[in-house]
C-alpha positions in Angstrom: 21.6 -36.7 -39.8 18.1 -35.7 -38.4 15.8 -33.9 -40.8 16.2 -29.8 -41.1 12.5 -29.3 -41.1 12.8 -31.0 -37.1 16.0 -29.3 -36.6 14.5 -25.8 -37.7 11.0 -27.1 -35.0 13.1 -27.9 -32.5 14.7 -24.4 -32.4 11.2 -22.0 -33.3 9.8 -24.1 -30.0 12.7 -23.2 -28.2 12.7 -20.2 -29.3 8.8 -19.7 -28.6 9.6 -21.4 -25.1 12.7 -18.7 -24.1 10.2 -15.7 -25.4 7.4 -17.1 -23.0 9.4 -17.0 -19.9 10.9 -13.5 -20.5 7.5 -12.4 -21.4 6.5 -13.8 -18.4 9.3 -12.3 -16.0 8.1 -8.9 -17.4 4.6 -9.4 -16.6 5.6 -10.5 -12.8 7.8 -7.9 -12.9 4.6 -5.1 -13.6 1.9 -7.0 -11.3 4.8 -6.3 -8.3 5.3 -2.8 -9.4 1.5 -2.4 -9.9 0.5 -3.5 -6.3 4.1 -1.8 -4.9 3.1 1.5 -5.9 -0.7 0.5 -4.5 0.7 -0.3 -1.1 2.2 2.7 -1.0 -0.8 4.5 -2.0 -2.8 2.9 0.6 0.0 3.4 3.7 0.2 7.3 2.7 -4.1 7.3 3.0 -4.0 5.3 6.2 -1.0 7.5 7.7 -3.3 10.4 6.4 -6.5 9.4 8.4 -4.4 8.5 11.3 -3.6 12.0 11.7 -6.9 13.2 10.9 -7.7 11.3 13.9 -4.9 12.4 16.1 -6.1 16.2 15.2 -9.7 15.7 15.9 -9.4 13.8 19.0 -6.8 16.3 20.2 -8.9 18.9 20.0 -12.0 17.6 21.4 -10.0 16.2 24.0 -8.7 19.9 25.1 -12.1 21.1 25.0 -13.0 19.0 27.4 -10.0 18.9 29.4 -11.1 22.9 29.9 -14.3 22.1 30.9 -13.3 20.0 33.5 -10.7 22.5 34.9 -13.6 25.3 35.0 -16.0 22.7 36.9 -13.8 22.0 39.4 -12.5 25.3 39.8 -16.2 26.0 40.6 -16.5 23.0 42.8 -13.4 24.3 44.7 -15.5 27.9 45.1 -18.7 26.3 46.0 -17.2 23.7 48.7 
């Protein structure tokens, strides 16, 4: 029959083994949720500036577009 003492290593490695691996499934399983939530952070701040854009250039484009309308309105008058 082997010895206790190497039955009773045999299990605390195994043991010490199984514990690794589930602490290391847990610490996977935080880094994803870590760098889920910042993706989502970042898509919301891009979507954000996006429409930032969108409103701005919107805008500036309709202030122009009315410029244009009154210059050719006058060009109309003047030709």
């Amino acid at each position: 029959a082997p010895l206790p003492q190497l039955s009773a290593a045999i299990a605390l490695v195994g043991g010490i083994s199984q514990q690794l691996q589930e602490r290391k499934a847990e610490a996977l399983a935080q880094i994803s949720a870590a760098f889920e939530d910042l993706e989502q952070a970042l898509q919301q701040r891009k979507q954000a500036l996006v429409s930032d854009l969108e409103a701005i250039c919107g805008a500036k484009q309709k202030v122009l577009q009315t410029q244009l309308d009154t210059l050719r309105q006058g060009q109309e008058h003047i030709g």
